[in-house]
C-alpha positions as CSV (number, residue, x, y, z in Angstrom):
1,X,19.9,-46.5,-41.2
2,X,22.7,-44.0,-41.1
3,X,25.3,-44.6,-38.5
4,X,26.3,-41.8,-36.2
5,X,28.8,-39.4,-37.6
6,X,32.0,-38.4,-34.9
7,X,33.4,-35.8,-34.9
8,X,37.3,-35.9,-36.3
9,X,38.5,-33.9,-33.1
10,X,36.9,-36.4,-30.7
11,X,38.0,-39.6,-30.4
12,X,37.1,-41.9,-27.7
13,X,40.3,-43.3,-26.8
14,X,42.3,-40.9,-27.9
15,X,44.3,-38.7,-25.3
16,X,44.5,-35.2,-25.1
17,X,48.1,-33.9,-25.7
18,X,49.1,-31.2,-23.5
19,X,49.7,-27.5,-25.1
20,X,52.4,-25.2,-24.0
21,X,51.3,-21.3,-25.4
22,X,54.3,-18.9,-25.1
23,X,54.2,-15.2,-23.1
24,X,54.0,-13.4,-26.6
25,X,50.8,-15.6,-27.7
26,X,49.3,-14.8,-24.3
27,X,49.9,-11.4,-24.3
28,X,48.8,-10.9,-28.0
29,X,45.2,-12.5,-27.1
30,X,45.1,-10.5,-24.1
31,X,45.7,-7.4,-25.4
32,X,43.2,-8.7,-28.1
33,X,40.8,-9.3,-25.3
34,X,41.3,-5.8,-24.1
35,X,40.8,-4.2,-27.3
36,X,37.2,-5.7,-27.6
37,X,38.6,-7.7,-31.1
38,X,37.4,-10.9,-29.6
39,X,35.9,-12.3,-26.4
40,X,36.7,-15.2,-24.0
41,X,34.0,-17.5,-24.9
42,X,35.4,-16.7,-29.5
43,X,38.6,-17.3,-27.9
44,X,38.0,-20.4,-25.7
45,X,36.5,-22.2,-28.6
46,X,39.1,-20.8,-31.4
47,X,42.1,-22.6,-29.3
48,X,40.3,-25.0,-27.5
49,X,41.4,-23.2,-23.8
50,X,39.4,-23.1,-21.2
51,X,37.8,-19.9,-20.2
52,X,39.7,-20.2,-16.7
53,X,42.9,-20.7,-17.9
54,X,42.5,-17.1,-20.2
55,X,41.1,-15.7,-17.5
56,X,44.3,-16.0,-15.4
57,X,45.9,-14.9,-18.6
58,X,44.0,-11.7,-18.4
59,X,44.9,-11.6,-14.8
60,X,48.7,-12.1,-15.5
61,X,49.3,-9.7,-18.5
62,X,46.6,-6.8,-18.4
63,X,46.8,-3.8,-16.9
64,X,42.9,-3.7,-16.8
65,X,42.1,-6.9,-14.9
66,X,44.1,-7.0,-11.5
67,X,43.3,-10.2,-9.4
68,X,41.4,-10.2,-6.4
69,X,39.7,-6.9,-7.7
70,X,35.8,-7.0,-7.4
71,X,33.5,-4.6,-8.9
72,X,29.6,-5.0,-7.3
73,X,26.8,-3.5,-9.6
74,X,23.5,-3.9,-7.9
75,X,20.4,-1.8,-7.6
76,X,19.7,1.0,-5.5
77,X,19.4,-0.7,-1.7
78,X,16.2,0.2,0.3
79,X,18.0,2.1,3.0
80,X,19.4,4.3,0.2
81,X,16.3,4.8,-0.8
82,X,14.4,5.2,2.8
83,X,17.2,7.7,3.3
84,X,16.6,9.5,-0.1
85,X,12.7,10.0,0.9
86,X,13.4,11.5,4.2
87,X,15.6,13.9,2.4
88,X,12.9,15.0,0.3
89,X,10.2,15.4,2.8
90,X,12.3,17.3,5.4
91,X,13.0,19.6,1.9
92,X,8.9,19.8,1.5
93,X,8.1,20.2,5.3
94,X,10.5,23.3,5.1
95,X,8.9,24.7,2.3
96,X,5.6,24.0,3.5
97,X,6.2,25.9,6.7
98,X,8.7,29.4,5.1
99,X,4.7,29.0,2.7
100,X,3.0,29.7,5.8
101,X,4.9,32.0,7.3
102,X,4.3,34.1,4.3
103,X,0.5,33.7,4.4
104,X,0.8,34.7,8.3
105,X,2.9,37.6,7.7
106,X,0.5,38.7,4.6
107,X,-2.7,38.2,6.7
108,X,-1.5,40.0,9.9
109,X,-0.2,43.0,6.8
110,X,-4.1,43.2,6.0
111,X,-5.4,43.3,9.6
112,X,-2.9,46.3,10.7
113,X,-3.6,48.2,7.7
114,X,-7.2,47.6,8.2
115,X,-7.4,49.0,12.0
116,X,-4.8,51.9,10.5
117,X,-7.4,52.6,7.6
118,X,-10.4,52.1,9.6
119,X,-11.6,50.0,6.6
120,X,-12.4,46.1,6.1
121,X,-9.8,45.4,3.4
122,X,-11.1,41.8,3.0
123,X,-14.6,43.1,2.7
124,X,-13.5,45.9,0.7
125,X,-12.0,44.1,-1.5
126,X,-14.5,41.5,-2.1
127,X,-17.0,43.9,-2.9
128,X,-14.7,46.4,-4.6
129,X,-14.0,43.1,-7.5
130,X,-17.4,42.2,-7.4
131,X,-18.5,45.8,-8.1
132,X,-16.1,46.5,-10.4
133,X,-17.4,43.2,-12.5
134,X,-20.9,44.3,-12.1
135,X,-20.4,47.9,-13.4
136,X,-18.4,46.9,-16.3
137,X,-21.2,44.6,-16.9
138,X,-23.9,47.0,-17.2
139,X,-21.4,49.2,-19.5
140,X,-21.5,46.8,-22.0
141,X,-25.0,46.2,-21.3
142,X,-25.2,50.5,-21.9
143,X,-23.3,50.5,-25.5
């Protein structure tokens, strides 16, 4: 049977000697950090720091990451979108109704020119397309 390897960093009853890093280290892995060269976790496992403590480095030295800042990115809230939807059918009703007023106007436009002309235009013309499809009909029907 083979005994369990340790690992060479971890010993048991060994204690962990506190590390000092210097301004110039921290700034250089921030501004690392900022340029996208490396991230917190690479970083937090490269020097054995944890992900706190660069945290309040980026915090400390970069312009980017101010404390106390928070950014929320969430969907879309239901009263956005309630209020969205109303929007849009108020838009429709409107152009429902100027529709409607056009097909009023145009309809009362045929009944005054009717009485003027002392003709059925809506008759008129119903027959007059029918009419005109039956004659050229029988002109084919001729050749």
């Amino acid at each position: 049977m083979k005994k369990k390897e340790t690992c060479p960093k971890v010993k048991k009853n060994k204690l962990r000697i506190q590390r000092y890093f210097s301004d110039t280290f921290k700034r250089q892995k921030v501004k690392e950090l900022n340029s996208a060269l490396i991230s917190v976790t690479e970083l937090s496992k490269l020097y054995e720091v944890s992900p706190q403590s660069i945290y309040r480095w980026l915090h400390k030295y970069s312009p980017y990451h101010e404390k106390g800042v928070v950014q929320v990115i969430q969907m879309e809230s239901e009263s956005q979108k309630t209020i969205q939807l109303l929007k849009r059918l108020s838009d429709l009703e409107r152009i429902i109704g100027q529709k409607q007023l056009q097909i009023d106007y145009l309809e009362k436009l045929v009944e005054i020119s009717s009485e003027e002309l002392k003709v059925d235009l809506k008759k008129n013309f119903d027959t007059w397309s029918s009419a005109t499809s039956i004659g050229s009909s029988k002109k084919k029907d001729s050749k």
